[in-house]
Every structure is written in structure tokens, then in C-alpha cells.
N, CA, C and O atoms as a Tinker XYZ file with bonds, in Angstrom:
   296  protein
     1  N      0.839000   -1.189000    0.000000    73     2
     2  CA     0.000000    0.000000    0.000000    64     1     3
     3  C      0.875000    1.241000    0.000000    63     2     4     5
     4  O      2.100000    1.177000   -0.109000    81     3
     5  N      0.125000    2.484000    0.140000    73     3     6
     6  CA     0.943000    3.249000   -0.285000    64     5     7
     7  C      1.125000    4.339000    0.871000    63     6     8     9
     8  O      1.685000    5.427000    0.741000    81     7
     9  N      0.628000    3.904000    1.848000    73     7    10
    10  CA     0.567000    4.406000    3.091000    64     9    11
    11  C     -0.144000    5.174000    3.641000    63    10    12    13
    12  O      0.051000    5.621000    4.771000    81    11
    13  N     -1.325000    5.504000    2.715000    73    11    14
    14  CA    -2.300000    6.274000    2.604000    64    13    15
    15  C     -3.753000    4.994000    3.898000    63    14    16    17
    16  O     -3.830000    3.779000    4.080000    81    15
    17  N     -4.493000    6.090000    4.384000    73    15    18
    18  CA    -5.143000    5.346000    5.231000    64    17    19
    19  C     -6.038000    4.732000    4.436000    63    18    20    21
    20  O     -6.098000    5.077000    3.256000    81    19
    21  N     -6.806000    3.815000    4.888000    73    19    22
    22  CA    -7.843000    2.881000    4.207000    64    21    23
    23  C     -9.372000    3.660000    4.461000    63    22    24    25
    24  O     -9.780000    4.315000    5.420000    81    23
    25  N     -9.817000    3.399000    3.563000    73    23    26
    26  CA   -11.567000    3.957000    3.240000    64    25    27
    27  C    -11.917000    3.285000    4.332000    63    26    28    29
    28  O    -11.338000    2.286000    4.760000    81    27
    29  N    -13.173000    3.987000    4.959000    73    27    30
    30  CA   -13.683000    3.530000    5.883000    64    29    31
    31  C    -14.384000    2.390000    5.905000    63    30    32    33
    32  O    -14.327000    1.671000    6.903000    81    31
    33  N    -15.204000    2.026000    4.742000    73    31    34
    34  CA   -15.970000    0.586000    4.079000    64    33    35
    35  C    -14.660000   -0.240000    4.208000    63    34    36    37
    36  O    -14.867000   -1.360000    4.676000    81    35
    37  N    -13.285000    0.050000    3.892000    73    35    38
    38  CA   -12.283000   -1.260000    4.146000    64    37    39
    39  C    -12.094000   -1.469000    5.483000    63    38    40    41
    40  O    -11.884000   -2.554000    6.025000    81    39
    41  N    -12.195000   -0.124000    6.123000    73    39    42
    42  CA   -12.087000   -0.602000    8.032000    64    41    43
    43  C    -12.863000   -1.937000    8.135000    63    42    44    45
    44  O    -12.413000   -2.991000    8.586000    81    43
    45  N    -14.082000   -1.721000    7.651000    73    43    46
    46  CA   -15.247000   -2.361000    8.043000    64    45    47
    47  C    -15.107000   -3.569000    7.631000    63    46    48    49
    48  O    -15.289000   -4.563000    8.332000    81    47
    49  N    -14.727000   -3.566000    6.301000    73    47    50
    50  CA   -14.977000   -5.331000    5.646000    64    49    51
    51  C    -13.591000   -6.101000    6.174000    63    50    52    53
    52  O    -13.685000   -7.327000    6.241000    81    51
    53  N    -12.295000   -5.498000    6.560000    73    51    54
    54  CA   -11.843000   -5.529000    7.364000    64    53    55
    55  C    -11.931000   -6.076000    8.890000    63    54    56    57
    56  O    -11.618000   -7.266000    8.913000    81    55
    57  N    -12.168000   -5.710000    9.807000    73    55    58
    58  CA   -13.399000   -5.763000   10.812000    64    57    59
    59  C    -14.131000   -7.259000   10.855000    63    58    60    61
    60  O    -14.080000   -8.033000   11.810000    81    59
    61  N    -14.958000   -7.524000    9.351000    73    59    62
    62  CA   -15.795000   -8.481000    9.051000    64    61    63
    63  C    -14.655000   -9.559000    8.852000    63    62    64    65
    64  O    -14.885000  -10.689000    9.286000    81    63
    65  N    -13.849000   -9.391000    8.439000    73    63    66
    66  CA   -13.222000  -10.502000    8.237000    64    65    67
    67  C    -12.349000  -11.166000    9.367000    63    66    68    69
    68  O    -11.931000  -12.322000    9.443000    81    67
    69  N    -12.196000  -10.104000   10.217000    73    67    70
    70  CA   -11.200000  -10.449000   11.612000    64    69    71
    71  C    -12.503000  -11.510000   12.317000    63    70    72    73
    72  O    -12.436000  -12.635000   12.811000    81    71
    73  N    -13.319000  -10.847000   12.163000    73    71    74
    74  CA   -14.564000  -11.991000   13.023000    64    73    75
    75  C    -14.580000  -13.348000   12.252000    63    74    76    77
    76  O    -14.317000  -14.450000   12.733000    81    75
    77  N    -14.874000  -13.115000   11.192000    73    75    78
    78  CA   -15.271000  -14.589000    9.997000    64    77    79
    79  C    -13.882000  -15.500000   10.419000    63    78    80    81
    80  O    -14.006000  -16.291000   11.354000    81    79
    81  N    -13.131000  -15.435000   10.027000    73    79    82
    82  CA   -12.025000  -16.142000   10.310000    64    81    83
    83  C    -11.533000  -16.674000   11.829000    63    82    84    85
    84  O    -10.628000  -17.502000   11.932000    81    83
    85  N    -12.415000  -15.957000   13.313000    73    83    86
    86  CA   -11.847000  -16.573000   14.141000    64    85    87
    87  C    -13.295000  -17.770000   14.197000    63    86    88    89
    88  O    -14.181000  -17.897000   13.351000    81    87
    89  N    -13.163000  -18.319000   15.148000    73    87    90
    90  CA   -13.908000  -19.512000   15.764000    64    89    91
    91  C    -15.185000  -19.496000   15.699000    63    90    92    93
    92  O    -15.889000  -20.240000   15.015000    81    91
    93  N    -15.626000  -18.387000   16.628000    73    91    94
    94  CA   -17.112000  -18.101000   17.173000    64    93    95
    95  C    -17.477000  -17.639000   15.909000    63    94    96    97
    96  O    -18.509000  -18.173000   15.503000    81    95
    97  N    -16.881000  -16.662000   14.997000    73    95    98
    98  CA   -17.444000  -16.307000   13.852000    64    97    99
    99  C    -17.489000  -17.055000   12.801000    63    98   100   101
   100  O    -18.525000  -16.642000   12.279000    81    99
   101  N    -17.033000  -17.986000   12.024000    73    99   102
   102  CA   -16.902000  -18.928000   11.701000    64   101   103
   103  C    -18.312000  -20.050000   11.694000    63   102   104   105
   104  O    -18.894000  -20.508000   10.711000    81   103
   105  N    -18.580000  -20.270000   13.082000    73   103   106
   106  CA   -19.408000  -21.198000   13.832000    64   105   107
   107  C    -20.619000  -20.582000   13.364000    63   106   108   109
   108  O    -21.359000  -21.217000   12.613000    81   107
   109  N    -20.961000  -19.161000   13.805000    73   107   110
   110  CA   -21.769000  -18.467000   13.355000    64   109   111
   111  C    -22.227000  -18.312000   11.682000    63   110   112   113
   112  O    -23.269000  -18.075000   11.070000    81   111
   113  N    -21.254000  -18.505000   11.453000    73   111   114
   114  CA   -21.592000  -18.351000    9.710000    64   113   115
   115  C    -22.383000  -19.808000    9.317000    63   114   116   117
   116  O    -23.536000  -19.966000    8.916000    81   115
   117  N    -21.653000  -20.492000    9.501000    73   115   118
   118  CA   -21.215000  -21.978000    9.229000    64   117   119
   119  C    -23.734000  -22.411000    9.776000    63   118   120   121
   120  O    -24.461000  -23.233000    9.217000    81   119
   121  N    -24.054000  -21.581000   10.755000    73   119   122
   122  CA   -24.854000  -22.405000   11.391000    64   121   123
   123  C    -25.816000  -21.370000   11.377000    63   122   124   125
   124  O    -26.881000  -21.382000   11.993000    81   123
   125  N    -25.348000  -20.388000   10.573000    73   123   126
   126  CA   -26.730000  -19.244000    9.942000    64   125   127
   127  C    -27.235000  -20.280000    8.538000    63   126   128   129
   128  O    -28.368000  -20.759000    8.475000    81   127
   129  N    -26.216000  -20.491000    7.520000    73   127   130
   130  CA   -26.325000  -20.601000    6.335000    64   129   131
   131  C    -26.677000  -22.262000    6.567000    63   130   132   133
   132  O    -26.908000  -22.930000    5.559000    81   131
   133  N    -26.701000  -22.681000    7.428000    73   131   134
   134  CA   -27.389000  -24.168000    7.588000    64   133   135
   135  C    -29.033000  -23.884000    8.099000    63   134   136   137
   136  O    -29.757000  -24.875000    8.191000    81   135
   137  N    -29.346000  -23.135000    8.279000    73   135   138
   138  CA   -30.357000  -22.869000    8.952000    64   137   139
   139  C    -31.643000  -22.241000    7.858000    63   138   140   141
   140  O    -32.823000  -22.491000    7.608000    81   139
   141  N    -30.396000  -21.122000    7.341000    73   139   142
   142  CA   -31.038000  -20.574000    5.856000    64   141   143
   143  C    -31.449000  -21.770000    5.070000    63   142   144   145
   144  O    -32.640000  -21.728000    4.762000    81   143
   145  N    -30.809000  -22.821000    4.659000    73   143   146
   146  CA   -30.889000  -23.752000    3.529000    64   145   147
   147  C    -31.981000  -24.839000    4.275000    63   146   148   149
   148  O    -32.600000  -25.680000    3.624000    81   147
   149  N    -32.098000  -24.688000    5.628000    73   147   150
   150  CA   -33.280000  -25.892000    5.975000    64   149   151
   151  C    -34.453000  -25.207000    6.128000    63   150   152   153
   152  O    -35.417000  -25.910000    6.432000    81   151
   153  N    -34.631000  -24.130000    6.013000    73   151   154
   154  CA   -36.051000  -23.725000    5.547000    64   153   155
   155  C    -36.364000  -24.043000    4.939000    63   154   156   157
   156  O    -37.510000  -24.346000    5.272000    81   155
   157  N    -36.069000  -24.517000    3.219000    73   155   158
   158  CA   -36.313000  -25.177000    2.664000    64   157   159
   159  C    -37.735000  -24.455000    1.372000    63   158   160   161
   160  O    -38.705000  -24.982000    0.827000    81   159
   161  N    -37.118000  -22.994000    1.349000    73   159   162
   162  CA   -37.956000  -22.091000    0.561000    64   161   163
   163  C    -36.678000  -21.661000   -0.091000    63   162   164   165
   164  O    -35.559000  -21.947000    0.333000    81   163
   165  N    -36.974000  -20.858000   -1.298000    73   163   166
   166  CA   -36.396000  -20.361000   -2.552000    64   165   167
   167  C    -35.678000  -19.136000   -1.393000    63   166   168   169
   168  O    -34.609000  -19.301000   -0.806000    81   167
   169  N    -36.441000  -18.100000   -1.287000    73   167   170
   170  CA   -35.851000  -16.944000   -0.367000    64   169   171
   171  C    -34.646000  -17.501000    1.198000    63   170   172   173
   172  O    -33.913000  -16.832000    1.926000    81   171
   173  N    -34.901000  -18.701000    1.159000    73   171   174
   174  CA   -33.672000  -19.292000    2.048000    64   173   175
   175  C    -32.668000  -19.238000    1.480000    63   174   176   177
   176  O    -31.695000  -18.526000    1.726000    81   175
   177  N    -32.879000  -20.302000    0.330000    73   175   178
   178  CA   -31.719000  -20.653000   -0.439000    64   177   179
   179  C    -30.664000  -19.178000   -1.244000    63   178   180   181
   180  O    -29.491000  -19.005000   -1.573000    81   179
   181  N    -31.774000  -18.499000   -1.260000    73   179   182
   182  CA   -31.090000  -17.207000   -1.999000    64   181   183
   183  C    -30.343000  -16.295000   -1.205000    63   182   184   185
   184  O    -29.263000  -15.749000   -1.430000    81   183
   185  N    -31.298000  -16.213000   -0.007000    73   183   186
   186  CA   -30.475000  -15.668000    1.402000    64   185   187
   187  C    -28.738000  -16.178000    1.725000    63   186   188   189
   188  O    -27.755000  -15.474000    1.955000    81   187
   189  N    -28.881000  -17.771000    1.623000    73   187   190
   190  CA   -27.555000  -18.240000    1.942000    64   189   191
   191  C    -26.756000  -18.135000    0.875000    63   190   192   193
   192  O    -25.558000  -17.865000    0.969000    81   191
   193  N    -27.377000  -18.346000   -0.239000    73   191   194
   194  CA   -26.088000  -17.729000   -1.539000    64   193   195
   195  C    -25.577000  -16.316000   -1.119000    63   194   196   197
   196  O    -24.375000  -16.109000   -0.950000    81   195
   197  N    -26.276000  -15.603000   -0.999000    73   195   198
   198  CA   -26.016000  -14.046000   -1.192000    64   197   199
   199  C    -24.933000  -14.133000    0.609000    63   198   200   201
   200  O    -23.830000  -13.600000    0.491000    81   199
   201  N    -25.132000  -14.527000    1.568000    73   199   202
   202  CA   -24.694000  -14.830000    2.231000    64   201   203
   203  C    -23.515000  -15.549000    2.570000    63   202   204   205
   204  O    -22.930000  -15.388000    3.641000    81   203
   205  N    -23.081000  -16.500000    1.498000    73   203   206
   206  CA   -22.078000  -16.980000    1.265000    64   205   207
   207  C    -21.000000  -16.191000    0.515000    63   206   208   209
   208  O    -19.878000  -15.859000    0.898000    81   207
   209  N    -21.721000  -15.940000   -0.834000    73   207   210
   210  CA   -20.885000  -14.926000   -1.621000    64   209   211
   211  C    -19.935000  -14.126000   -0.273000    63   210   212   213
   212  O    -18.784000  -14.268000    0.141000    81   211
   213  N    -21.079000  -13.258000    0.111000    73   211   214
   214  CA   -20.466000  -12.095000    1.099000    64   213   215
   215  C    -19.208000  -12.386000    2.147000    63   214   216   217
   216  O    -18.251000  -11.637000    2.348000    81   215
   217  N    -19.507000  -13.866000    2.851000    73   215   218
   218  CA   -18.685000  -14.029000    3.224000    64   217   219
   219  C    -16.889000  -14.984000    2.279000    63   218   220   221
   220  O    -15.723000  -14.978000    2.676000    81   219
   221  N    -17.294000  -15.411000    1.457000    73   219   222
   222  CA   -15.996000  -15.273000    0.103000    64   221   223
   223  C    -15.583000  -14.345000   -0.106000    63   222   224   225
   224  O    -14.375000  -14.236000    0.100000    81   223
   225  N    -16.293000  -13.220000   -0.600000    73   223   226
   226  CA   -15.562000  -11.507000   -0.971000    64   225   227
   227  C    -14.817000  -10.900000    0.525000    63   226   228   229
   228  O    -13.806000  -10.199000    0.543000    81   227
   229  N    -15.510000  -11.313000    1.617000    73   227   230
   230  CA   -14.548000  -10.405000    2.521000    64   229   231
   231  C    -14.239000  -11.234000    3.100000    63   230   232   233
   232  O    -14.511000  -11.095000    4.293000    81   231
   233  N    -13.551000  -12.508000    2.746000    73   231   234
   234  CA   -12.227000  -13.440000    2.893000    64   233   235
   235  C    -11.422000  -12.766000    1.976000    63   234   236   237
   236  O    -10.696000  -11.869000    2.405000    81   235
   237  N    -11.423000  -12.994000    0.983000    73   235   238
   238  CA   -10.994000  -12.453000   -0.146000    64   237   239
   239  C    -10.063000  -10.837000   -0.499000    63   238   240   241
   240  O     -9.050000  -10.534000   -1.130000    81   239
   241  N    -11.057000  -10.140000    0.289000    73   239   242
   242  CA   -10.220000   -8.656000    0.561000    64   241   243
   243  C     -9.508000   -8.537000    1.640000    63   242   244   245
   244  O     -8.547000   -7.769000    1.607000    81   243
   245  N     -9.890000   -9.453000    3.150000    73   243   246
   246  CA    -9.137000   -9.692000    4.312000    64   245   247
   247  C     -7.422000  -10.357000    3.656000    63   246   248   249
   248  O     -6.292000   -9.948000    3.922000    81   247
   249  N     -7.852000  -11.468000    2.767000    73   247   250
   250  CA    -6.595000  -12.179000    2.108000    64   249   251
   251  C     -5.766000  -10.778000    1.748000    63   250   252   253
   252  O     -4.860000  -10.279000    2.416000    81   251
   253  N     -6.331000  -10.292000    0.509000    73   251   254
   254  CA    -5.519000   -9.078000   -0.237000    64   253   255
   255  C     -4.799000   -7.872000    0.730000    63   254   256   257
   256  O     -3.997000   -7.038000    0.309000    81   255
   257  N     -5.182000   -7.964000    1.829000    73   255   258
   258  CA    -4.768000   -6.730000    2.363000    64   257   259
   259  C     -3.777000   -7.161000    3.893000    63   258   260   261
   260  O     -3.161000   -6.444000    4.681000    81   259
   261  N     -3.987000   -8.630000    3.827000    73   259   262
   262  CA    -2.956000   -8.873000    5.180000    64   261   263
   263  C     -1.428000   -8.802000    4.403000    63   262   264   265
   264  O     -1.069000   -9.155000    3.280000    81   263
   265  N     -0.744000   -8.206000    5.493000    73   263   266
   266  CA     0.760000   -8.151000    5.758000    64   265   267
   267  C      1.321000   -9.560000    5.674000    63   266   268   269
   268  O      0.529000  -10.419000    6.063000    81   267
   269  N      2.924000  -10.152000    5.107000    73   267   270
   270  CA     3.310000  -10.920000    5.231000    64   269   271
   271  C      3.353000  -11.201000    6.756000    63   270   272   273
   272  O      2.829000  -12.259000    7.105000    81   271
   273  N      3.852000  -10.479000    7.638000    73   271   274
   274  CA     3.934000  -10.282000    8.890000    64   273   275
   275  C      2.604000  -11.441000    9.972000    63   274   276   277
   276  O      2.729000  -12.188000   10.942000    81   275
   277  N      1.228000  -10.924000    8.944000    73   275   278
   278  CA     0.050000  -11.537000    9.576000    64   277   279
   279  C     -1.081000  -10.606000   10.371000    63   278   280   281
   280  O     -2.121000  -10.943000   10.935000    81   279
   281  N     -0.246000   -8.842000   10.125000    73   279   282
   282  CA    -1.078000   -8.239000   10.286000    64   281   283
   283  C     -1.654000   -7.424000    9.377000    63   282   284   285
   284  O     -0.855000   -7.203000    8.467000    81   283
   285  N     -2.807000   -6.818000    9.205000    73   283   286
   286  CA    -3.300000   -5.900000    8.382000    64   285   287
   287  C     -2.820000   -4.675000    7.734000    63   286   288   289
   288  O     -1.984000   -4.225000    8.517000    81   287
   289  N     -2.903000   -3.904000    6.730000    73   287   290
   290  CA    -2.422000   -3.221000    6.379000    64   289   291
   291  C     -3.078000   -2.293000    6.528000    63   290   292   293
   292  O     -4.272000   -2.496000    6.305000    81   291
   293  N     -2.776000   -1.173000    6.864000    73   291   294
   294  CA    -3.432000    0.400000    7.043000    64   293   295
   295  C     -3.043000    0.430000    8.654000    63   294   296
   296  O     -3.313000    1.419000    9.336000    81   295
């Protein structure tokens, strides 16, 4: 980076990703999107896609923006 601070939406998805990746958050994801899909209606299933996606993209930008080190950048 260029040493410039991070947009505030990256604090955030940021943020989202420090949770997703530990345990409890994780667990949480893992046992929303099981829950979504046993409803067993269209608006479930679409819920947990869109839900999944979300949590891929801010793995994804958490990935892009960690430090070799293991910490975040900004």
C-alpha cells in the first residue's frame, strides 16, 4: 500500500473478516447458512447464496490486504 489510510468501508470489511475467520465467527456463519438452507424455501436458499458470496468476498479482501507479517495493512 501506499501508506495512505484505508476507506472507511475497508475498516469495516476488514473488521468483518477479523470476526469470519476466528472460531465463534466462523461457527456463526457456518450455522446461519445451515439454517437458511433448511427452511427449505427459494428466499432461504437465496439468502444463503447471497450470504455466502459475502462471506468469500470479505475473505478475499481480508486475504488481499494482510501483511506478510500476519497483520493488516493500514
Amino acid at each position: 500500500m501506499t501508506g495512505t489510510e484505508p476507506s472507511r468501508f475497508l475498516r469495516l470489511v476488514l473488521r468483518a473478516d477479523a470476526f469470519t475467520t476466528s472460531t465463534p465467527g466462523t461457527i456463526t456463519l457456518i450455522v446461519a447458512l445451515l439454517t437458511l438452507v433448511f427452511t427449505d424455501t427459494a428466499a432461504g436458499f437465496g439468502a444463503a447464496a447471497v450470504l455466502f458470496a459475502a462471506w468469500v468476498a470479505v475473505g478475499w479482501t481480508g486475504r488481499r490486504h494482510q501483511r506478510p507479517g500476519g497483520r493488516n495493512r493500514g
